[in-house]
N, C-alpha and C positions, 0 to 999 in steps of 0.2 A: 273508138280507142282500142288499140290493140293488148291484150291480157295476156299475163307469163302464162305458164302454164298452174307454179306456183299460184298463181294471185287467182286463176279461175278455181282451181279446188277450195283456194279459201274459200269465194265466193260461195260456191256450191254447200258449203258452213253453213255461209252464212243465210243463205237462200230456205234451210231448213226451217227454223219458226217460222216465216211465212207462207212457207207451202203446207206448214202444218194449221195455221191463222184459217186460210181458204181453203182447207180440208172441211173442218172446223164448222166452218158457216155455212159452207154448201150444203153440208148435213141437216141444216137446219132453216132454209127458206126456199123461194121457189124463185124467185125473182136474180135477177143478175147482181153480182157485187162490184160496187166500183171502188175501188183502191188508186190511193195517191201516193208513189215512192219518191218520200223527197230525199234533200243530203245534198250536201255542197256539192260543189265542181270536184271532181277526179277522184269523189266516192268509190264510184261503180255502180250506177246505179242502171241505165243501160244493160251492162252485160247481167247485172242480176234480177233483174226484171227476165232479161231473154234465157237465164238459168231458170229459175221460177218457171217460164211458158212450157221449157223441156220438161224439165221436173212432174209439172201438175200433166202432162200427155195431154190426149183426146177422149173424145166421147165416144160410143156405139158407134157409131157413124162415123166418126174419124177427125171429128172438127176439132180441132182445137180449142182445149177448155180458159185458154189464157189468150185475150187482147192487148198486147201492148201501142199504147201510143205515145208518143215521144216530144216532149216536153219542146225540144230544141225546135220543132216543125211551128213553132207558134214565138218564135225569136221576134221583138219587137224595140230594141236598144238605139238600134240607129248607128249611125257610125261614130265614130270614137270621138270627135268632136263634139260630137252633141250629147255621148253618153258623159264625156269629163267635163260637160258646163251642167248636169244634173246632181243634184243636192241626193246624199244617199236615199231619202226619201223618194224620191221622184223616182231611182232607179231601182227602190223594189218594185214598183207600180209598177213602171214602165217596160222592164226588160222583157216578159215575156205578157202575151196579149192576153190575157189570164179573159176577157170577154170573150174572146173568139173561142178557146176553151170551154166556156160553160155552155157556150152552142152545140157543141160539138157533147157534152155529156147529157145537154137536156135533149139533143135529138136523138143519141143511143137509148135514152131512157122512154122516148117519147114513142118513138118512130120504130124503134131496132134498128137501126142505120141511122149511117154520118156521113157527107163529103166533107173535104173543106181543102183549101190548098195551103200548101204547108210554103213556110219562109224559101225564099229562093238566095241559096249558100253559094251557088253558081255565079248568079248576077253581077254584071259589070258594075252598076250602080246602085249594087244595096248598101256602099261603106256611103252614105249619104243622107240626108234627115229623113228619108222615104224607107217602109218596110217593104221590099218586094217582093209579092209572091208570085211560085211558080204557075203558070199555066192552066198544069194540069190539074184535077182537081183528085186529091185520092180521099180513101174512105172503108170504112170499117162495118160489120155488122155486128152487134150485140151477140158476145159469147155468156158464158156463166160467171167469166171475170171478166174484167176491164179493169187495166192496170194502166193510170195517167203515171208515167214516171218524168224525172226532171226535176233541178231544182224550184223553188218555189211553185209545186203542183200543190202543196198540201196546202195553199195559202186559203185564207178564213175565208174569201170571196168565193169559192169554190166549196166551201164544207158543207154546206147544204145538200151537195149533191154528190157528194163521196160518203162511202158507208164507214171506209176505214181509212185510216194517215197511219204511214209508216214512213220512219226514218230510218236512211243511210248513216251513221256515223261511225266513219272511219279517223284515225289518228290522222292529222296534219301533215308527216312527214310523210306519210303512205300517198296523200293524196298529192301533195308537191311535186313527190316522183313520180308517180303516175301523167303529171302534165306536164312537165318536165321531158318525159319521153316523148309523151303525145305531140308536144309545142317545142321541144328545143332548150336547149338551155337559156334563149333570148327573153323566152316568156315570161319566167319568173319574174321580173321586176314589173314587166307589162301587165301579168296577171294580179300579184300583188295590190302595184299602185291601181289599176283601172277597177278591177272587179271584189275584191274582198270587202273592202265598205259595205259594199252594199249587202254582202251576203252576211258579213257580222250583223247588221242592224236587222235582215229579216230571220236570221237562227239564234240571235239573241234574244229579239225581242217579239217580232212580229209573230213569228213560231211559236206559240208557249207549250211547256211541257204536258200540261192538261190536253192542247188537244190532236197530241199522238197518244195511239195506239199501242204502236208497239215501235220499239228503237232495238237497232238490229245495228251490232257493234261490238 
């Protein structure tokens, strides 16, 4: 998504308690932290995760002390046909492969390394009941953070194995315009009708305020 210039210095706001969160903890374990940034669609959570990476710099060595991994690489909805014959239940479950996920944090945890091939956005035939992924396989090696962002990352099938949940929440209008520019003014109705059900029932309900950490808003 493309960011004003305005909306990235908010960002960079709002990026502060968190970079202060994993200041925080690093002070205080030895072990890597994994972090879940959730928050609706056209939050921001993407560019404030990749503020956060800038913000928190490198190590001795140069490495970067922030991993991000991206939520949308693990897209599992299906095409619109079959995401609008799912009951909004089915489409918290379903929309992102929240399994393939937990592979991917029990092997940083396990291993220090992950591959895995992320959702193929290119594909002729992924508007179809099939998830298809790319090829190639990419992959990450365990820094001092690891930062799952995307909505439904903080989901409870995952907390196990995330140290910390932190939420996006931005005002409603901020985020309409935000997808609005991203998608066109056509979206709104498509974005509306197809996808907010589902995210009402998982930031209403399935999200409970106990088990975030910190809401950043």
């Amino acid at each position: 998504m493309t960011i004003s210039p305005q909306d990235r210095e908010s960002l960079v706001a709002l990026a502060e308690p968190l970079v202060e969160l994993i200041s925080a903890e690093l002070a205080n374990r030895s072990e890597p932290l994994f972090v879940a940034l959730d928050g609706r669609s056209g939050s921001g959570k993407s560019t404030l995760a990749a503020v956060v990476a800038q913000m928190a710099g490198v190590d001795e060595a140069g490495t970067p002390l922030v991993t991000v991994i991206e939520g949308d690489q693990f897209y599992a909805g299906g095409s619109a046909a079959t995401w609008d014959s799912r009951s909004p239940e089915q489409k918290v479950v379903g929309v992102i492969d929240w399994r393939r996920q937990r592979q991917v944090l029990e092997a940083l945890r396990r291993d220090r390394f992950a591959a895995w091939h992320e959702f193929d956005w290119d594909s002729y035939d992924w508007d179809s009941d099939r998830s298809p992924l790319a090829p190639e396989l990419v992959g990450c090696a365990v820094t001092p953070v690891v930062i799952l962002e995307g909505a439904y990352s903080a989901r409870p099938e995952l907390a196990d194995l995330l140290d910390r949940r932190v939420l996006l929440d931005v005002p409603a209008d901020v985020r309409r315009a935000r997808l609005i520019h991203r998608e066109g003014e056509g979206h709104r109705a498509d974005w509306e009708q197809r996808w907010a059900e589902a995210e009402d029932l998982y930031f209403g309900q399935v999200l409970r305020p106990e088990d975030i950490d910190l809401v950043i808003g």
